[in-house]
C-alpha positions in Angstrom: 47.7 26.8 47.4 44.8 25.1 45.9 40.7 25.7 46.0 38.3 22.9 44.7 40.6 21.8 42.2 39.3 19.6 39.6 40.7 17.6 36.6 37.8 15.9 34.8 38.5 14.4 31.7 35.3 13.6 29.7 33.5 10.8 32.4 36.6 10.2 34.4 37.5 12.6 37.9 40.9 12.2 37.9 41.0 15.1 40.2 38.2 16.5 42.8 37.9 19.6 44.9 42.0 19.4 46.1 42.5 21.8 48.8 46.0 22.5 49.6 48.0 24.6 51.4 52.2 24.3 51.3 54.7 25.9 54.0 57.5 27.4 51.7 60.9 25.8 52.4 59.3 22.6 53.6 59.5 18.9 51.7 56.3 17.8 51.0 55.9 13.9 50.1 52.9 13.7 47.9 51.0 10.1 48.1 48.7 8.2 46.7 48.2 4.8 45.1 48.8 4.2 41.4 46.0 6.1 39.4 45.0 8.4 42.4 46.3 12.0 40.8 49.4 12.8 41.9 50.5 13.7 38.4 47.7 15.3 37.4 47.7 17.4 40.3 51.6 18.5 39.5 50.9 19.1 35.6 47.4 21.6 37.1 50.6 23.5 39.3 52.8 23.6 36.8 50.1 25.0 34.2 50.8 21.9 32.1 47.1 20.7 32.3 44.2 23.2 32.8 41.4 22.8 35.4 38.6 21.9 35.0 37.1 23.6 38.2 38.6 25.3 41.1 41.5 27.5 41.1 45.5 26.9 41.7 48.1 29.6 43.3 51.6 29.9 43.1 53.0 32.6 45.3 50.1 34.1 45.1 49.7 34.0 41.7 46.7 32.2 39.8 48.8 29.4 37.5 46.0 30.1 34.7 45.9 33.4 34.4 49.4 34.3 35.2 51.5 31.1 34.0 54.7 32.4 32.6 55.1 34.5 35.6 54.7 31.2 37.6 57.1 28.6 35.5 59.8 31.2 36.1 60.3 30.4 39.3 59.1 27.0 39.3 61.7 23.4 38.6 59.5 20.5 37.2 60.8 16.7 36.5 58.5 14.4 35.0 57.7 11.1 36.1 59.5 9.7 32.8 62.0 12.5 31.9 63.0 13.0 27.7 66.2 13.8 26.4 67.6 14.5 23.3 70.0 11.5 23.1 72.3 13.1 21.0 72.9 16.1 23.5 75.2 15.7 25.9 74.4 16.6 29.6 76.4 20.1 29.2 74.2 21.1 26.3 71.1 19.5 27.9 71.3 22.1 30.7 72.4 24.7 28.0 69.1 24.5 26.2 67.1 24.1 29.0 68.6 27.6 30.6 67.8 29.1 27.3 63.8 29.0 28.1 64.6 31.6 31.7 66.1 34.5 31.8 68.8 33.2 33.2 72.6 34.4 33.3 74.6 34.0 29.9 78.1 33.6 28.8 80.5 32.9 31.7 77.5 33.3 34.6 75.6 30.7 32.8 78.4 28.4 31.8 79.6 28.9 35.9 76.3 27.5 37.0 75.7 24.7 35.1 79.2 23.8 36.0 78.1 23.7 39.6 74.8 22.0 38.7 76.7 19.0 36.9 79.1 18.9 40.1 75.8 18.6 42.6 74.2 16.0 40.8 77.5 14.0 40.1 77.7 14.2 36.8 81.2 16.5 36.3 83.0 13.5 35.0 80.0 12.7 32.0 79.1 16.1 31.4 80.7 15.9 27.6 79.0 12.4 27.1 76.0 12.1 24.8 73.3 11.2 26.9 72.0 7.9 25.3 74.8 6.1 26.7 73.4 7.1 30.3 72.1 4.8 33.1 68.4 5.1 34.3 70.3 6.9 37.7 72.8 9.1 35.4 69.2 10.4 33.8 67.2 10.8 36.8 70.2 13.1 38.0 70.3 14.9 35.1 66.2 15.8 35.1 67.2 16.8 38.9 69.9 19.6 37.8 67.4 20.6 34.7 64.8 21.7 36.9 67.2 23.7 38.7 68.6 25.5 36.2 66.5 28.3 37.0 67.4 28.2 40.7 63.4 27.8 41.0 61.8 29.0 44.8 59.3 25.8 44.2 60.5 22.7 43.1 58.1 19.8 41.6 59.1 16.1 41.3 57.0 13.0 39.9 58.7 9.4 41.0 62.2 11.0 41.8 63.4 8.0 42.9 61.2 5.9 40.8 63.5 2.6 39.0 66.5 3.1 40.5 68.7 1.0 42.6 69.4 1.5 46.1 72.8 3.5 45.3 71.1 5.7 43.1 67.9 6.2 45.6 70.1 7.5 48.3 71.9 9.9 45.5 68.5 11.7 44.9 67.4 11.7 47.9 70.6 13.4 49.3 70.4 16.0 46.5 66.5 16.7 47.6 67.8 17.1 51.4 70.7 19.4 50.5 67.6 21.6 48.9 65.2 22.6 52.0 67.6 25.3 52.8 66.5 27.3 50.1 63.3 25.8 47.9 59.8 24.3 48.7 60.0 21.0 47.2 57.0 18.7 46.4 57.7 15.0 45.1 55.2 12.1 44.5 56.4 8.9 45.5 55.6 5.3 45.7 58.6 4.8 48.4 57.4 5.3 51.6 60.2 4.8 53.2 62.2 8.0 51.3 58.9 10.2 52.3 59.3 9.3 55.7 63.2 9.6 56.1 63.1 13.1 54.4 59.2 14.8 54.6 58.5 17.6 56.8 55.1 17.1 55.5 52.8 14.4 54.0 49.7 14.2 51.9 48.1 11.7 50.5 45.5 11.3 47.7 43.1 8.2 46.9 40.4 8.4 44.0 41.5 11.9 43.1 40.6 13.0 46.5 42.8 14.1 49.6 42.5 12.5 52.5 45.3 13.5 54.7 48.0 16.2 54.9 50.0 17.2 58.0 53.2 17.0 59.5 54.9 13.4 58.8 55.5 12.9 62.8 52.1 14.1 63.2 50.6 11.7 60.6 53.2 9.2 62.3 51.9 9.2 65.9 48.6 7.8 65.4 45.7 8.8 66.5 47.2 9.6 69.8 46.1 6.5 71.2 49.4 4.4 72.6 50.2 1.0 71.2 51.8 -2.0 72.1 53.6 -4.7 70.2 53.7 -8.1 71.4 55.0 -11.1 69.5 54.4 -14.3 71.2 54.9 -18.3 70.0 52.2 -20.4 71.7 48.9 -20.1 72.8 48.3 -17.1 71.4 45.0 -16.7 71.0 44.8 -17.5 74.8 47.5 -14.5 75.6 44.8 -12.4 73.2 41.3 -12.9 75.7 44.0 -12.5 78.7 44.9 -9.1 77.1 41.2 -7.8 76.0 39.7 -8.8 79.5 42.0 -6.3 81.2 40.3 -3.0 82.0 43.3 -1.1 81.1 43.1 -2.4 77.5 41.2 -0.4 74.6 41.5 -3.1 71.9 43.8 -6.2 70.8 44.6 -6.1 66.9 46.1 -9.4 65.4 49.0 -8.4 62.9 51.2 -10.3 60.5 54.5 -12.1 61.4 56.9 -14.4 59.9 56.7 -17.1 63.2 55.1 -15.6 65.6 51.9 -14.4 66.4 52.0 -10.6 66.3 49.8 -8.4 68.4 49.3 -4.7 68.8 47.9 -3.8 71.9 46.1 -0.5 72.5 45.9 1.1 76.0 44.6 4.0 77.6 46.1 3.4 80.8 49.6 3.6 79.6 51.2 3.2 83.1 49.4 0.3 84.1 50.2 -1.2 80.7 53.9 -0.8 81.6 53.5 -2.4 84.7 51.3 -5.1 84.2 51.0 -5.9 80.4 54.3 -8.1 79.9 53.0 -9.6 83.4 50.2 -10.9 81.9 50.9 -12.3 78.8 53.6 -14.3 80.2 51.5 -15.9 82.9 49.1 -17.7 80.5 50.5 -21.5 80.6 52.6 -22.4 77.4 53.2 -18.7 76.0 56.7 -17.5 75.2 57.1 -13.4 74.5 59.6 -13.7 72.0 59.2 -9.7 71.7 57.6 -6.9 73.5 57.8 -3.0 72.8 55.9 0.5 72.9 54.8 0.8 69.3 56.1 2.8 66.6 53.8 3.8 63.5 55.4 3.7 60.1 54.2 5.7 57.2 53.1 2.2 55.0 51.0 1.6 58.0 49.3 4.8 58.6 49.0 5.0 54.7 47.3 1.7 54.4 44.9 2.8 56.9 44.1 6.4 55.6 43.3 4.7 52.4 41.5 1.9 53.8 39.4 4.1 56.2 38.7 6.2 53.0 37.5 3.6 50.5 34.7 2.3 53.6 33.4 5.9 53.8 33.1 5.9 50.2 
């Protein structure tokens, strides 16, 4: 949970007045555009940055004042994750159990063993790691930030560089972990945040503008919406459309061919009956497709952010 918290660094807000709140055991996709901070915001919870104002808890523990308590139980991967190349995987996770007080001898050996078998990396665990792929890595900063089994689990860019294969391998592995940890992962893929999310929230200019439930954040603003593609005469199908009493508002969108329209109603049983009527009864229109709406979470982002930089 955060208060007011602030990053400044000399001139520069990269950071202002972040109030958060996290369900525990919930995935929480944490967005923003490039230079919005996301990471700064994860180094404040982890205790690897200091605020500047405003105050940061951890289980109910302030993450200034009580930081090694806090890191105990907390897994961090970086946006860019460092090895030692000469280390192999097996002693990566070795000297990276070394800094909790974690299990030794056969305990510890038993769980990194399991650690290298979730991330799929049994069969390279004896391998020095500079002969790894960009995926091999990114799996390996996964199991080192669960070496200490941690009950909150930060991620910067996950996913970030990797091909689709290796996308689907982390986000897997982040899936298999809401049974038992909170994790919180910045992303630029909106598509992973809204496959996997229970919640969103989303940063612009080192403020927050939005955080609730994905399918909250993914019905709209409750208004219902229509999507109509149509080849000819568009524009004339468009007036047909917004001189219909039952129609709230016409908004031209982007398609390959066709004209695109979304079409919001507040009669939404009229707009069953009478909407597809009326667009194909203006001369020399063809619907080439017609359905009720769904929001996706690039559209609703775009919009936030949009809505936010106007009110600025």
């Amino acid at each position: 949970m955060t208060r007011g918290l602030t990053k400044q660094y000399g001139a520069h807000v990269a950071l202002e007045g972040l109030d958060l709140e996290v369900p525990e055991r919930s995935i929480v996709g944490f967005l923003g555009p490039n230079g919005a901070g996301k990471t700064t915001a994860m180094k404040l919870l982890v205790g690897l940055a200091w605020p500047t104002a405003g105050t940061a808890e951890v289980f109910g523990l302030d993450v200034v004042g009580h930081g090694p308590e806090v890191r105990a139980r907390v897994g961090y991967l970086a946006q860019e994750p460092r090895f030692y190349e000469h280390l192999t995987a097996r002693e990566t996770l070795r000297f990276v159990a070394g800094f909790f007080d974690a299990p030794v001898g056969v305990a510890r050996e038993r769980r990194i063993e399991e650690l290298l078998d979730w991330v799929g990396l049994t069969g390279k665990a004896d391998r020095p790691i500079r002969g790894f792929s960009g995926g091999e890595r990114q799996r390996l900063g996964i199991a080192q930030a669960n070496v200490n089994d941690p009950d909150l689990l930060l991620m910067d860019e996950p996913a970030a560089s990797l091909d689709p294969a290796g996308r689907e391998s982390v986000l897997a592995i982040l899936d298999q972990l809401r049974e038992r940890t909170t994790v919180f992962f910045s992303t630029h893929i909106l598509d992973d945040v809204e496959r996997i999310a229970d919640r969103v929230a989303i940063l612009d200019r080192g403020r927050l503008i939005a955080h609730a439930p994905t399918r909250e954040l993914l019905a709209g603003d409750g208004a219902t919406t229509f999507e109509l593609r149509v080849r000819g005469a568009a524009e004339e199908v468009r007036l047909a459309l917004a001189a219909e009493t039952w129609v709230e508002e016409v908004v031209p969108g982007v398609a390959a061919e066709d004209q695109r329209y979304l079409v919001r109603v507040h009669d939404v049983e009229t707009a069953e009956e009478r909407l597809l009527r009326t667009a194909l009864a203006v001369p020399g229109a063809v619907v080439t497709a017609y359905r009720r709406h769904a929001y996706e979470l690039e559209e609703v982002f775009l919009r936030l952010v949009d809505a936010s930089r106007e009110q600025a």
